[in-house]
C-alpha positions as CSV (number, residue, x, y, z in Angstrom):
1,X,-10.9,0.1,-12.5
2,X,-7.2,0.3,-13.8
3,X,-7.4,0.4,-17.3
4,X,-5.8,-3.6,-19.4
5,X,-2.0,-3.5,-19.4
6,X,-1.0,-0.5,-16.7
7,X,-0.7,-2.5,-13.5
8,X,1.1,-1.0,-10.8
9,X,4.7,-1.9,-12.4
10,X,7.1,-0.7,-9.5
11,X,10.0,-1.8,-11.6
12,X,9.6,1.4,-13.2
13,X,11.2,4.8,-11.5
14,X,9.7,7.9,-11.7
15,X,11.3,9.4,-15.0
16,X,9.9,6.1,-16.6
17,X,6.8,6.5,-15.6
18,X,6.4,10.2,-17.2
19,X,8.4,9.0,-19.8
20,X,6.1,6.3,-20.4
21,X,3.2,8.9,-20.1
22,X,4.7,11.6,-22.5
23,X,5.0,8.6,-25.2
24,X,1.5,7.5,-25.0
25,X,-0.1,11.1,-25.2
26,X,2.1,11.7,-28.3
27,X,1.0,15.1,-29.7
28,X,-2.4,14.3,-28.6
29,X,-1.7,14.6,-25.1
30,X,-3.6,12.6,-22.3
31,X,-6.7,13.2,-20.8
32,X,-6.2,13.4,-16.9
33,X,-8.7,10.6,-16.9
34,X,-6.3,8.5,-18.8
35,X,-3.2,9.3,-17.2
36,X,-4.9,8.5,-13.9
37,X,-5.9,5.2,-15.1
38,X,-2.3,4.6,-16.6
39,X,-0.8,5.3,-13.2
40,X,-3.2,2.6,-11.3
41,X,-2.5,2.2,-7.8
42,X,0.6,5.1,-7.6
43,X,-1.6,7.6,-9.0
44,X,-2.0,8.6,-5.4
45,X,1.7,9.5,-4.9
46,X,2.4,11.0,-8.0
47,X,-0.5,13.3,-8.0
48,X,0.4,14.4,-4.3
49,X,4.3,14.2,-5.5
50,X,3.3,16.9,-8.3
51,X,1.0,19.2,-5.9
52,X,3.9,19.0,-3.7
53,X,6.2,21.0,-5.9
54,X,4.7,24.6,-5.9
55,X,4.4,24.5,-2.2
56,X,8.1,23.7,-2.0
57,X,8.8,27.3,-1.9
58,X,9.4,29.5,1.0
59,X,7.4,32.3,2.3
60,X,4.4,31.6,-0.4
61,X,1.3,32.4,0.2
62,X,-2.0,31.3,-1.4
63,X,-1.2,29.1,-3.9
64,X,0.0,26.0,-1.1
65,X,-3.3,27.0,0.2
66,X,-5.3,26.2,-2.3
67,X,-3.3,23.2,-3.5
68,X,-3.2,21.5,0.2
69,X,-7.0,21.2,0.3
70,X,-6.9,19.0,-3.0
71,X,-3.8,17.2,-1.5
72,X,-5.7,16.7,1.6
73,X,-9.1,15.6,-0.4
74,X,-6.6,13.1,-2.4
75,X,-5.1,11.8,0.6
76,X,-7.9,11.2,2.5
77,X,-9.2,8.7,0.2
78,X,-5.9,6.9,0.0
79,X,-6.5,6.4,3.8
80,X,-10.1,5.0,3.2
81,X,-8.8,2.6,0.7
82,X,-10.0,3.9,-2.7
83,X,-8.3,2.2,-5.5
84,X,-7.6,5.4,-7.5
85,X,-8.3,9.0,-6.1
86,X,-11.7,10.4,-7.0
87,X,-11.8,14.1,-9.0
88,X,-14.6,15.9,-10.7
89,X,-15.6,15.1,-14.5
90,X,-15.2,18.2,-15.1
91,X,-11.3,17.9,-13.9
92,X,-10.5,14.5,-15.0
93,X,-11.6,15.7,-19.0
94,X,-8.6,18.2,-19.1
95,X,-6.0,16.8,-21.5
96,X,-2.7,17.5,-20.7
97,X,-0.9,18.6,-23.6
98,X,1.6,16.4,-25.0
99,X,3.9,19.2,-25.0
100,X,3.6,19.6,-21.7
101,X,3.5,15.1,-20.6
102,X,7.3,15.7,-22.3
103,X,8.6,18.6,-20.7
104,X,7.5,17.2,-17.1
105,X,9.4,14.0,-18.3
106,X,12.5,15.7,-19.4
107,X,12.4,17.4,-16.1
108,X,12.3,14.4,-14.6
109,X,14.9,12.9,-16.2
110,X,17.4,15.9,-16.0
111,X,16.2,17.0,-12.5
112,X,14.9,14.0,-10.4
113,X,17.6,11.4,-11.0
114,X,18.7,11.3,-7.3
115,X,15.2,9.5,-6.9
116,X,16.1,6.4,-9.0
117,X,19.6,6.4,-7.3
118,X,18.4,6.3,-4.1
119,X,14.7,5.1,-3.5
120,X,13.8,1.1,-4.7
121,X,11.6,-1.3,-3.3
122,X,12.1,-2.1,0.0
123,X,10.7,-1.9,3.7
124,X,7.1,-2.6,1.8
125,X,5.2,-2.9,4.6
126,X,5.7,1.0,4.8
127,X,4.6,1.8,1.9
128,X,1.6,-0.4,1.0
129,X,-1.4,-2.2,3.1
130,X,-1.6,-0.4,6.4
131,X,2.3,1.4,6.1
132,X,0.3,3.0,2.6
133,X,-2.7,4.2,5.0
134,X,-0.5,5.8,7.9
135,X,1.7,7.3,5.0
136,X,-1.8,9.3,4.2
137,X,-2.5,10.3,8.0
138,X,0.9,11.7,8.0
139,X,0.4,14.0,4.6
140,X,-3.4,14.8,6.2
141,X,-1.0,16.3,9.3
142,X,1.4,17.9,7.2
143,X,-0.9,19.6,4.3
144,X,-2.7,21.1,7.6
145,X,0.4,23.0,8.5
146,X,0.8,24.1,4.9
147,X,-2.5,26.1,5.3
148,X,-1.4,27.8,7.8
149,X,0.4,31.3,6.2
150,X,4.4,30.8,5.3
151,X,4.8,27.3,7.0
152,X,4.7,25.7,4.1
153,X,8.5,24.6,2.9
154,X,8.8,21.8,5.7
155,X,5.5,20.1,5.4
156,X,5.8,19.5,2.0
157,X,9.3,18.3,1.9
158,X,7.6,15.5,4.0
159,X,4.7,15.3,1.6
160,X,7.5,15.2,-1.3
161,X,9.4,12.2,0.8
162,X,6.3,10.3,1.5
163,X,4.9,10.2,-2.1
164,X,8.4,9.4,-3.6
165,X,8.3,6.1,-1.4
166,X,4.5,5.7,-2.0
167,X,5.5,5.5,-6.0
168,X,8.5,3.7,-5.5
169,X,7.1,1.5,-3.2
170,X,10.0,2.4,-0.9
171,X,9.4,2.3,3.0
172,X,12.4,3.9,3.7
173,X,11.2,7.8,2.2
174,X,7.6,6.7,3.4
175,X,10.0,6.7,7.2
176,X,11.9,9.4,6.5
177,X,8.7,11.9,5.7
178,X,7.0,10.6,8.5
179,X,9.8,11.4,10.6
180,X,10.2,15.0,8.7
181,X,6.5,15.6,9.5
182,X,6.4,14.4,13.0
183,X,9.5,16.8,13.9
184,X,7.3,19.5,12.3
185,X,4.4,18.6,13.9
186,X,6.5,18.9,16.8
187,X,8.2,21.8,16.8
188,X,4.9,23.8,15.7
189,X,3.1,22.1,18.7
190,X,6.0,22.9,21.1
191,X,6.1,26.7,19.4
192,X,2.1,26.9,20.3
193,X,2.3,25.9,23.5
194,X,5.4,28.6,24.5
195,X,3.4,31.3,22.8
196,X,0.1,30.6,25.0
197,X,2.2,29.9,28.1
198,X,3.8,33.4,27.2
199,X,0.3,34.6,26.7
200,X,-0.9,33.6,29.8
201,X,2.5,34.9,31.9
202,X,1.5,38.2,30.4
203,X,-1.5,38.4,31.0
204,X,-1.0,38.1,34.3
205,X,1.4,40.8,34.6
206,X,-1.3,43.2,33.5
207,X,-3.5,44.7,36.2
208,X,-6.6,43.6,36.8
């Protein structure tokens, strides 16, 4: 259950909110239990939003891997309607050094500004209810593409869209990543189907 007093406040933009987290860990730091529980319902994005990052750069290989089956484990119970996204004991006891709650908030701050000028609420019915559920079909699709060896820039651009307008609560990035996935999809599909038809021509070239 969300823990008294940390409702799902989308008034607050994305430097708040790790602003808010970095002041409540103090030096203590935050179990990621607690911060979970702080985050309430846009836990989801955020954690998907942070996994994101890493596989933002090109040509990588291994770590996007590894990170896209979380992403896709975190996803798939956003689809199925859990109220916060399950993780081991074992996982959810690490505290997050209070060091570390400010630096990500100072990034934040210094780094992500183009999110509070340019995501708010809007469009909602994109990016809660049913518009929150297809948001998580579409990062399913595009964390499957990141598994696959040096396609992983694209796909989680889309993943980084979609949870920005799952945290904001802002339809029009939950469309815009959907869209940025779907061309992907696309293009990987359409690249597939030239390399088997290209497969097949030359096979047949080949005496029998």
């Amino acid at each position: 259950m969300p823990a008294p007093g940390h409702q799902d406040d989308v008034t607050q933009d994305l430097a708040r909110l790790l602003r808010r987290l970095a002041d409540d860990g103090g030096d203590h730091g935050l179990t990621l239990r607690e911060i979970r529980d702080r985050l309430d319902e846009r836990a989801y994005g955020l954690l998907i939003l942070l996994l994101s990052i890493p596989c933002l750069v090109p040509g990588l290989y291994g770590v996007p891997q590894a990170v896209g089956v979380i992403i896709i484990l975190v996803a798939a119970q956003l689809l199925i309607g859990r109220a916060e996204p399950w993780l081991p004991g074992r996982i959810l006891n690490l505290r997050a050094k209070g060091a570390w709650l400010a630096a990500m908030a100072d990034f934040a701050e210094t780094r992500l500004g183009w999110i509070e000028r340019l995501s708010r609420p809007r469009l909602l019915g994109f990016a809660t209810g049913a518009g929150e559920k297809l948001a998580a079909v579409f990062m399913i699709l595009a964390t499957l593409t990141i598994v696959l060896p040096f396609t992983n820039t694209i796909p989680s651009i889309a993943l980084a869209l979609l949870s920005v307008g799952l945290i904001q609560r802002d339809g029009l990035f939950v469309i815009a990543g959907s869209g940025v996935a779907t061309a992907w999809l696309s293009l990987l599909g359409a690249v597939s189907v030239g390399l088997l038809m290209g497969a097949d021509w030359a096979a047949r070239l080949i005496p029998g």
